[in-house]
Phi, psi and omega in degrees: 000124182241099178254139194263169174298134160278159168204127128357104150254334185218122171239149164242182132243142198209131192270335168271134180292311174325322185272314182285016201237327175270335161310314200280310191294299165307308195281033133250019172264178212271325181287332200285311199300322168280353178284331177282330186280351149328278195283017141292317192282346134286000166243353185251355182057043175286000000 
């Protein structure tokens, strides 16, 4: 298997399992997703 190093790009943390769950469920909506990918192409300049 030819796996190449990955890197950490985006973390988040949450102290409620509950705020992390309402996290998830947006970026995975059609608005959340496009909203990360955004502030990735502005902080990573992809």
């Amino acid at each position: 298997m030819n796996r190449r190093p990955l890197r950490l790009i985006h973390y988040e943390y949450f102290i409620t399992e509950d705020d992390a769950k309402a996290r998830e469920v947006f970026l995975k909506s059609g608005f959340g997703r496009n909203n990360l990918k955004k502030a990735l192409k502005r902080t990573l300049l992809i």
